[in-house]
C-alpha positions in Angstrom: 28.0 -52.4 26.7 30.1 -49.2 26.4 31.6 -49.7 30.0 32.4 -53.7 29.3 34.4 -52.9 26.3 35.9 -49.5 28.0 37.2 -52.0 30.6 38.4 -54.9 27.8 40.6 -52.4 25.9 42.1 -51.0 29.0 43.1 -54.6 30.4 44.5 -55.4 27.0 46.7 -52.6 26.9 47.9 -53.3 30.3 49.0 -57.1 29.2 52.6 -57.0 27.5 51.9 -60.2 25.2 48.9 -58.3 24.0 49.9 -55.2 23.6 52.8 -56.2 21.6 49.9 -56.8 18.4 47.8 -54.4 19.3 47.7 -51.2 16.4 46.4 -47.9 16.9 44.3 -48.4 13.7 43.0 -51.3 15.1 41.9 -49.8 18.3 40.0 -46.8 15.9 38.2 -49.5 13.9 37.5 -51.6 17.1 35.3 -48.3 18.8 33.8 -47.6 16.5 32.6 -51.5 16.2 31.5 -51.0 19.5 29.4 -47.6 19.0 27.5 -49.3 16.4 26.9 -52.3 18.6 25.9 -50.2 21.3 23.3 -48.9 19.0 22.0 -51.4 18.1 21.5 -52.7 21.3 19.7 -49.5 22.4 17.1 -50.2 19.2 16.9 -53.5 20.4 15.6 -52.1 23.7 12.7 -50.5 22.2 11.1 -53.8 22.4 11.0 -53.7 26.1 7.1 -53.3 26.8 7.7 -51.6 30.4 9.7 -48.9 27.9 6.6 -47.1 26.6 6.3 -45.8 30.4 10.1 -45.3 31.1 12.0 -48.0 33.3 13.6 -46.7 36.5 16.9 -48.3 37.5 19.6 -47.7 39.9 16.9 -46.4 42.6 15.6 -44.1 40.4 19.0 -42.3 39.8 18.0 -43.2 35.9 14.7 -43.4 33.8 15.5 -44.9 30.6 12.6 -43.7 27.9 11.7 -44.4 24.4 13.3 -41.1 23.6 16.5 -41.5 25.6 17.1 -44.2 23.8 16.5 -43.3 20.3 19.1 -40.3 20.8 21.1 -42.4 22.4 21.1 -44.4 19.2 22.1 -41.2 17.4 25.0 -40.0 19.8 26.5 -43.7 19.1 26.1 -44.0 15.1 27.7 -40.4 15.2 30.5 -41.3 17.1 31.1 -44.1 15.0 31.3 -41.9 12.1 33.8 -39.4 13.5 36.2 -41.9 14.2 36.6 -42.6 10.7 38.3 -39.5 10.6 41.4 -40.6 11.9 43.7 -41.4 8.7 44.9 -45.0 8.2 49.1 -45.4 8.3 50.6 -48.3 5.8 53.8 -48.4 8.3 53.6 -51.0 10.8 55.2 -50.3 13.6 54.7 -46.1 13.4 58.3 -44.0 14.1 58.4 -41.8 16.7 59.2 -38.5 15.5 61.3 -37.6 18.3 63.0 -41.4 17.7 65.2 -41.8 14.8 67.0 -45.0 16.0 64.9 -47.9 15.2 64.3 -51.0 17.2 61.4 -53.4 18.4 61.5 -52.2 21.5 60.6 -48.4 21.1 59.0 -48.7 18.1 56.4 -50.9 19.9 56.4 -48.3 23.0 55.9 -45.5 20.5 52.9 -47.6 18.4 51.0 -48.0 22.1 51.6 -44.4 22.9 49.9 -43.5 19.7 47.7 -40.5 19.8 44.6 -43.1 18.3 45.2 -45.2 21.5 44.1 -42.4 23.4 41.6 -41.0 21.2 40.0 -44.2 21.0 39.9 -44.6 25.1 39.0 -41.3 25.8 36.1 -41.3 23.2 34.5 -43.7 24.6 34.7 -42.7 28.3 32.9 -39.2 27.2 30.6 -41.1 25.0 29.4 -42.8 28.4 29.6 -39.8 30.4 26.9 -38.4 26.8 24.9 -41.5 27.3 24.4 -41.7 30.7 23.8 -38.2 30.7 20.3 -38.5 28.5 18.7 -41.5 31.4 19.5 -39.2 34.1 16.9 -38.4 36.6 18.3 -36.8 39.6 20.9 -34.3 40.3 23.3 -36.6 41.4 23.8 -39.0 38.3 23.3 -35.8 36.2 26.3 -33.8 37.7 28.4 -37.1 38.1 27.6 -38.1 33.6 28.1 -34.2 32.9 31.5 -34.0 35.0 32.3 -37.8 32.6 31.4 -36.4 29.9 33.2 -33.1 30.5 36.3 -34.7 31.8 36.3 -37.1 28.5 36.6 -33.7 26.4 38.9 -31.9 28.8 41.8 -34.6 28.2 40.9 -34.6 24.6 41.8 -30.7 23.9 45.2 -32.0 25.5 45.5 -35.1 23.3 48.9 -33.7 21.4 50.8 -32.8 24.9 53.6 -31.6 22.7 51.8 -28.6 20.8 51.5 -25.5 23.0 48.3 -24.6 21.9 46.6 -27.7 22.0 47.8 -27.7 26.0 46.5 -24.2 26.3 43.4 -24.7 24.8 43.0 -27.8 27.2 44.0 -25.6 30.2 41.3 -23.1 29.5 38.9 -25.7 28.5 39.1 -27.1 32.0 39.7 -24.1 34.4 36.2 -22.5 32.7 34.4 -25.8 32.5 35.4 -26.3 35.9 33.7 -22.6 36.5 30.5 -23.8 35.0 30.3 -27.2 36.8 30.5 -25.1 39.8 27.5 -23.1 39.0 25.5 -25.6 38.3 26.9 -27.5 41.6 25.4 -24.3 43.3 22.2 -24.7 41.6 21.6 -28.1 42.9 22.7 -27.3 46.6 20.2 -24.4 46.6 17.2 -26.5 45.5 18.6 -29.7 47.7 18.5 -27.1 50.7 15.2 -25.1 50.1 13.9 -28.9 49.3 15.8 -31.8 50.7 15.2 -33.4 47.2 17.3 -34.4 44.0 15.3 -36.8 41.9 13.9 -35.0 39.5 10.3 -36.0 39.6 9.7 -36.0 43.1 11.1 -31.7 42.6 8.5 -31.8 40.2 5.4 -33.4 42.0 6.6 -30.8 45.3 6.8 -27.4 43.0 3.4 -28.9 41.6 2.2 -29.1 45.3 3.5 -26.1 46.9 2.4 -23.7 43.9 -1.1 -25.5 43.9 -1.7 -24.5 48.0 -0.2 -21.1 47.5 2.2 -21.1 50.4 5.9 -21.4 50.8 7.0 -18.8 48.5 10.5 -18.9 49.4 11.5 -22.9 48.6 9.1 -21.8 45.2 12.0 -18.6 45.2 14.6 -21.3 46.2 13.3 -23.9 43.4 13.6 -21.3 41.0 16.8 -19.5 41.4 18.7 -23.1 41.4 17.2 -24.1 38.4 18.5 -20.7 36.9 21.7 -21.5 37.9 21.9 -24.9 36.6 20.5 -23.6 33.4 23.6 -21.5 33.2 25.6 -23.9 33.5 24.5 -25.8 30.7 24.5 -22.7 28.4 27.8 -22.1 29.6 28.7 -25.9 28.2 27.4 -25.7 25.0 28.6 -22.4 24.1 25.4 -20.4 24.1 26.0 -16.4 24.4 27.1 -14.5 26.5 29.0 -17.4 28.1 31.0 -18.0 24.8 34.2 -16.5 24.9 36.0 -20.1 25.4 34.6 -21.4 22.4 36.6 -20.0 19.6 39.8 -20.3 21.2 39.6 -23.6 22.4 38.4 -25.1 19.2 40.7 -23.0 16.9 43.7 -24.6 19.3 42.4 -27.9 19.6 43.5 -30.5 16.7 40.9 -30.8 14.2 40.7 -34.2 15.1 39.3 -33.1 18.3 37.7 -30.2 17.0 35.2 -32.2 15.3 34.2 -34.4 18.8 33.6 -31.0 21.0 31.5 -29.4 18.6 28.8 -32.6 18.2 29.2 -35.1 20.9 28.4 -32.6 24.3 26.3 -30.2 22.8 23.8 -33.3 21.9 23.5 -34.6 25.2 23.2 -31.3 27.3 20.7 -30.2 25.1 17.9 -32.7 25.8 19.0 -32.8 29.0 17.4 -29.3 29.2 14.3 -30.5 26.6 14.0 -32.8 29.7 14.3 -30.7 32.6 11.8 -27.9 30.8 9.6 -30.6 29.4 9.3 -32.4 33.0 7.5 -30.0 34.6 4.5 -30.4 32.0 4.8 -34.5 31.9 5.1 -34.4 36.2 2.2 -32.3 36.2 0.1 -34.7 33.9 0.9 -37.4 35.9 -0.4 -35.9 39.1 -3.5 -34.8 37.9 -4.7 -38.1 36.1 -5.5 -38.9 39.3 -8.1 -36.1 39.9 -9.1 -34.3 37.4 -10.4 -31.1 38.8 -6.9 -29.8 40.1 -5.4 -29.4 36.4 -6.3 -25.8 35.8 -4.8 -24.7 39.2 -1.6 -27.3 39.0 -1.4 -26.0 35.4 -1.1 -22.9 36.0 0.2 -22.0 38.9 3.4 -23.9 37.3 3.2 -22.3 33.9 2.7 -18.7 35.9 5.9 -19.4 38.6 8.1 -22.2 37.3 8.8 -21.7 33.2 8.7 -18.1 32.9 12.0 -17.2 34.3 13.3 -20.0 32.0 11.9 -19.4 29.0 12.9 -15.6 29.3 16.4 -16.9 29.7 16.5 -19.1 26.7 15.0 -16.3 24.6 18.0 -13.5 25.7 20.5 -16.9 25.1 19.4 -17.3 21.6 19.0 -13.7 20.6 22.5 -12.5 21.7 24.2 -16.5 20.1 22.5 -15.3 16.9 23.8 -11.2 16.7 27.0 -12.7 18.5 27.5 -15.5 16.4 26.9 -13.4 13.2 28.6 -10.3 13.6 31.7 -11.1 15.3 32.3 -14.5 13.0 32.5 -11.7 9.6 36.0 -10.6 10.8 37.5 -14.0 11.4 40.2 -15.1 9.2 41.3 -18.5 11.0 38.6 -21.1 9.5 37.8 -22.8 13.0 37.3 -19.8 15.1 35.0 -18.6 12.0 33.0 -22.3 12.1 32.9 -21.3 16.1 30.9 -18.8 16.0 29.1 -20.6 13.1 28.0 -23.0 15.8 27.1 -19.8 18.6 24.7 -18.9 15.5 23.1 -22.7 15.3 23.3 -22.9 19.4 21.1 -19.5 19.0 18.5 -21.2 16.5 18.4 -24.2 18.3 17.6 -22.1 21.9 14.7 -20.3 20.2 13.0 -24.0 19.5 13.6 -25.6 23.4 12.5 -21.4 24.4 8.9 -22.1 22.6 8.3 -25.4 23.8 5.2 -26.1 21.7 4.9 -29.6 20.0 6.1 -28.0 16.3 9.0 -26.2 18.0 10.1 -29.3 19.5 9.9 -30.9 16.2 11.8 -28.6 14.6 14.6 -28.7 17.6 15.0 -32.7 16.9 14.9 -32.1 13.4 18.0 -29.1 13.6 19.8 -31.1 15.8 20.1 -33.9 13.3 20.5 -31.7 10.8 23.5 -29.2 12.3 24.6 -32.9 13.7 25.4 -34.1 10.2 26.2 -30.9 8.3 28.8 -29.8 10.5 30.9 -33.6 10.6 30.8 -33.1 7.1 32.6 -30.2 7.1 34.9 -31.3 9.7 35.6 -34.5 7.6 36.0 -32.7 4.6 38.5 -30.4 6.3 40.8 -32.9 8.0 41.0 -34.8 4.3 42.1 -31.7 2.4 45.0 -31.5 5.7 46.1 -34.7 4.7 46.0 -34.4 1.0 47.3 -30.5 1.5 49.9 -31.4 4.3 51.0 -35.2 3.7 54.9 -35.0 4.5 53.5 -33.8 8.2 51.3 -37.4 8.4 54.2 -39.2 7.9 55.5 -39.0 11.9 51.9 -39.1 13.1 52.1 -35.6 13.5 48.5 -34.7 12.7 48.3 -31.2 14.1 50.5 -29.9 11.8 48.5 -31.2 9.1 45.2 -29.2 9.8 44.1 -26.3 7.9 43.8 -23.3 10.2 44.0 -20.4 8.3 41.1 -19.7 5.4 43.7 -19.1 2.8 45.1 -22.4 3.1 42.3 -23.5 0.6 43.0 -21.3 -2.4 42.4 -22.8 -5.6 41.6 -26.6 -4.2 38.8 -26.4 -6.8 41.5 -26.4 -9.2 43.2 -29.6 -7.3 40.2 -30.9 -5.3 36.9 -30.7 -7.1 34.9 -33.0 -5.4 36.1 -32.4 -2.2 35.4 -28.7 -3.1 32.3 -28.6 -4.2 31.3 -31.1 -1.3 32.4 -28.6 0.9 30.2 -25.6 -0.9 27.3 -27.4 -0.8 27.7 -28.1 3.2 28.2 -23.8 3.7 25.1 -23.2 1.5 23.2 -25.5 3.8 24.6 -24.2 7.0 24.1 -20.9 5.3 20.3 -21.9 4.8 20.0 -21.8 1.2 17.4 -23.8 -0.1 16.4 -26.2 -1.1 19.2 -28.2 0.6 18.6 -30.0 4.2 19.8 -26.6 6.4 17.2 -24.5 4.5 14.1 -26.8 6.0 15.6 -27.0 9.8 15.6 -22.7 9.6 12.2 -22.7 7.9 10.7 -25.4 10.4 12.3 -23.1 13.8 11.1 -20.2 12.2 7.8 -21.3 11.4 7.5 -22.4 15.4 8.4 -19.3 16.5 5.7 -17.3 14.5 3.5 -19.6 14.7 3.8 -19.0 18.9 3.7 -15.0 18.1 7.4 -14.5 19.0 8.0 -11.8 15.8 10.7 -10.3 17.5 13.3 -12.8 17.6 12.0 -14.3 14.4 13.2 -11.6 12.2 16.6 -10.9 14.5 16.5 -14.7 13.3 16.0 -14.1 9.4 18.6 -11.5 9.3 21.4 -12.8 11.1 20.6 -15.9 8.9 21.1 -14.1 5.2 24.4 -12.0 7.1 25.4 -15.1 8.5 25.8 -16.2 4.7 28.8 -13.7 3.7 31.2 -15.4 5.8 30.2 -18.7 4.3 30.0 -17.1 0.7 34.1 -15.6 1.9 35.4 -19.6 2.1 33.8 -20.8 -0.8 35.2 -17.9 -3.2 38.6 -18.3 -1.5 37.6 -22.4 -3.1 37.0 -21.7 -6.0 38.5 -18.1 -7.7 41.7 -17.9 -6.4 44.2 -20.7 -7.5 47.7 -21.4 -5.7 50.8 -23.4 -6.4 51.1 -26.8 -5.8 53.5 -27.2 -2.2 56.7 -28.3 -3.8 57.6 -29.4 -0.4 55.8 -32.6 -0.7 57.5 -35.5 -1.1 56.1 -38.0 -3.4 57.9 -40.9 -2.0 56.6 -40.5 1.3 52.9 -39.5 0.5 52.2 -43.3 -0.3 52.7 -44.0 4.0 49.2 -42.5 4.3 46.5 -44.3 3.1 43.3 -41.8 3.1 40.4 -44.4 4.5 38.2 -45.1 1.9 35.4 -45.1 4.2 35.8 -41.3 5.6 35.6 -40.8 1.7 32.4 -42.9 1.1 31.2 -40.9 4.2 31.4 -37.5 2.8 30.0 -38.3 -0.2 27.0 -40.0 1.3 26.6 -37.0 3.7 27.1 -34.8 1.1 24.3 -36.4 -1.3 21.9 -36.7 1.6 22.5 -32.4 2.0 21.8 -32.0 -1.2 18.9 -34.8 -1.7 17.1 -34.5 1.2 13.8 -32.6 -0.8 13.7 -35.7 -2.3 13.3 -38.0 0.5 12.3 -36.4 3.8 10.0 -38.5 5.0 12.6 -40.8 7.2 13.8 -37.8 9.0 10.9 -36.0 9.7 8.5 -39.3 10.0 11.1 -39.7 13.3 11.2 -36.3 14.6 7.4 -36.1 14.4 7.4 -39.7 16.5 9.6 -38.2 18.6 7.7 -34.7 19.1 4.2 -37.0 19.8 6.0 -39.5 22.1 6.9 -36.3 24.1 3.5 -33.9 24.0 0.6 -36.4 23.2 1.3 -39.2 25.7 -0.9 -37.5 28.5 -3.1 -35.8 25.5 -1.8 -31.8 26.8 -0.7 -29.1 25.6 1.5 -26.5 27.0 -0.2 -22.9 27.3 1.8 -20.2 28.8 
């Protein structure tokens, strides 16, 4: 569905007498149509009896699951919902800022040059690369969706070619995702040469073998060390610690616009690509043994004893430096997206800690943050891009959106004053990424931490608790900049032009709705953790085992 209406929009740009009436706004509202019929196409899927199982296709290269599909759902509904971040223009056709003489001719040139043409475009070509990305079983498919996906973003950071940052953050984006595609490029050439094998169950059932017989120690050494490698690579991706440092500068460059896609849409995919990879080793090894019952101590083992160790010790040091990281160094930031960077190195390092565990609780609590962080952090996104374009309307104007973002902390002095309800929408998102109960971020903490001591890891669980109430002061530091310290209205303004923008009345609906369910969710959790659980038994009670390390 995603790839038929990637390839309809591009031929109707490319045909003149269509082009002519096509809007940007219309190409936003039309992608975000076809996320949520995506969606709900991949719900109607679940009907598919041969799902329970998981459906191989395109010669095993993907395994569409039950699970797959049910994220999949998720990546699309939230992609829908970030495009309503893209403000609505009365003007029809949109001026050029760099054009002052107008005509049909280049105003309709500079209308299908719009930034939202290429937003909508490219969103949906890393939305495929996302979705493609959760089916994949073998290394080929999952290097050629990640490198999609990756490539989608990459062009994205570069979206406003005319702002020197926004280029530079899309040059370093690139060169060091480039470095990290590599790595895990060398991770699947060392386990296709020790092996001769890229589908990923068929490396599973040989590790499962060769550990069993207790011979060929050096493809097990070979096995291993790749799937370190591509392991780092995937860290590297979704900013995990110590492979950070491109974080905060590209997404304090990046238009907030774009901003709001990198921290959501990749992180989602990559990181049940790696619930899968850890997890498949358990659900492999199940499978082998139902056919004889007497090997599952010694396949069990032997796999738990060489295979997940290394792994798991690598996830643990991950998550403990993303949460001291995250914490310490995000206390000194003054630019309000660097500080919400290392915000997200502090959630990457809660989230590691549940895929570390790998228990059936801790995976719970890992679908359950995702969702959570997932919502909470669009909301704060959304709520920042609508206080740019209330703050900064006579930049909207040209279609000059990246001067309308609010970079710098002190921007939002006194908007309480100005902006209640946005204000206060926005507190009550930083006390819930903060983890103040009894608000929706409060439960996702408690349920990670309770996983964690629950599996006797004490250690990281009070590193966890700490950097958590620290964590809070540079939440606490925004909202008292909100509310305590009024400014003066920006005389620069110009009252006849404000009325060009029209502030979509959806992306307001949206963060209230958001914003309610933050603050309600103690009074209605069971639809969010009724699915999480589903999802947690579809994962660990299929084969009736449980993972003991």
């Amino acid at each position: 569905m995603i790839f038929i209406s990637l390839l309809i929009l591009i031929v109707a740009i490319a045909i003149p007498s269509i082009r002519m009436n096509l809007s940007p706004n219309l190409f936003i509202r039309l992608t975000s149509i076809i996320f949520i019929y995506a969606a709900g196409l991949s719900f109607n899927s679940l009907y598919i009896q041969s799902i329970e199982s998981g459906l191989g296709i395109y010669s095993g290269l993907f395994h569409v699951t039950i699970t797959s599909q049910l994220i999949e759902i998720f990546i699309f509904i939230i992609g829908a919902l970030i495009l309503t971040a893209w403000p609505i223009f009365n003007k029809h056709p949109l001026k050029n800022s760099y054009n002052n003489n107008f005509n049909l001719e280049s105003d309709n040139l500079s209308y299908i040059n719009n930034p939202a043409t290429e937003y909508s475009l490219i969103v949906i070509f890393s939305t495929l690369g996302s979705s493609l990305l959760l089916s994949s079983s073998d290394f080929i498919s999952m290097y050629l969706s990640l490198e999609l996906q990756s490539f989608g973003v990459y062009i994205l950071a570069t979206l406003y070619r005319d702002s020197e940052s926004a280029t530079a953050a899309g040059l370093k984006y690139f060169l060091l995702g480039g470095l990290s595609s590599c790595v895990i490029l060398l991770g699947v050439a060392l386990i296709y040469s020790y092996t001769g094998i890229t589908n990923f169950e068929s490396l599973y059932s040989l590790s499962s073998v060769l550990h069993a017989l207790s011979n060929q120690d050096s493809v097990s050494s070979g096995i291993t060390l790749g799937t370190i490698f591509i392991f780092l690579g995937l860290l590297f991706k979704i900013a995990a610690a110590p492979l950070h440092n491109w974080a905060p500068d590209v997404y304090d460059n990046s238009p907030t616009i774009v901003t709001i896609w990198l921290t959501i849409m990749p992180k989602i995919s990559i990181i049940f690509l790696l619930l899968e990879i850890i997890n498949g080793l358990n659900l492999s090894t199940s499978l082998l043994v139902l056919d004889n019952i007497n090997f599952l101590p010694l396949f069990f083992l032997n796999l738990a004893k060489y295979q997940i160790v290394e792994i798991k010790h690598l996830l643990l040091l991950s998550a403990l430096l993303s949460l001291i990281i995250g914490t310490v160094v995000g206390l000194s930031q003054i630019r309000i997206k660097r500080l919400l960077a290392y915000s997200t190195i502090s959630h990457v390092g809660f989230i590691l800690i549940a895929l570390a565990i790998n228990s059936a609780s801790s995976v719970e609590a890992l679908y359950f943050y995702i969702i959570q962080y997932s919502l909470t952090n669009l909301n704060v996104f959304l709520i920042l891009l609508a206080f740019g374009y209330i703050i900064n309307k006579n930049y909207l104007i040209n279609n000059n959106l990246i001067n309308s973002d609010i970079n710098i902390i002190s921007q939002l002095k006194g908007q309480f004053f100005h902006n209640p309800i946005l204000s206060l929408c926005l507190t009550i998102c930083l006390f819930s990424m903060a983890g103040v109960p009894p608000l929706i971020g409060f439960f996702s903490k408690y349920y990670v931490l309770y996983s964690a001591i629950d599996s006797q890891y004490y250690l990281i669980t009070i590193v966890a608790i700490l950097t958590s109430v620290i964590s809070a002061s540079y939440y606490i530091k925004i909202i008292r900049v909100l509310h305590t310290e009024e400014t003066k209205v920006n005389k620069n303004i110009n009252t006849k032009e404000t009325n060009e923008l029209v502030l979509n009345n959806f992306h307001s609906f949206l963060i209230s709705s958001l914003t309610l369910g933050i603050l309600l969710f103690l009074i209605k959790p069971t639809i969010i953790l009724n699915s999480v659980q589903l999802l947690s038994i579809i994962l660990f009670d299929k084969y009736n085992i449980t993972w003991i390390i």
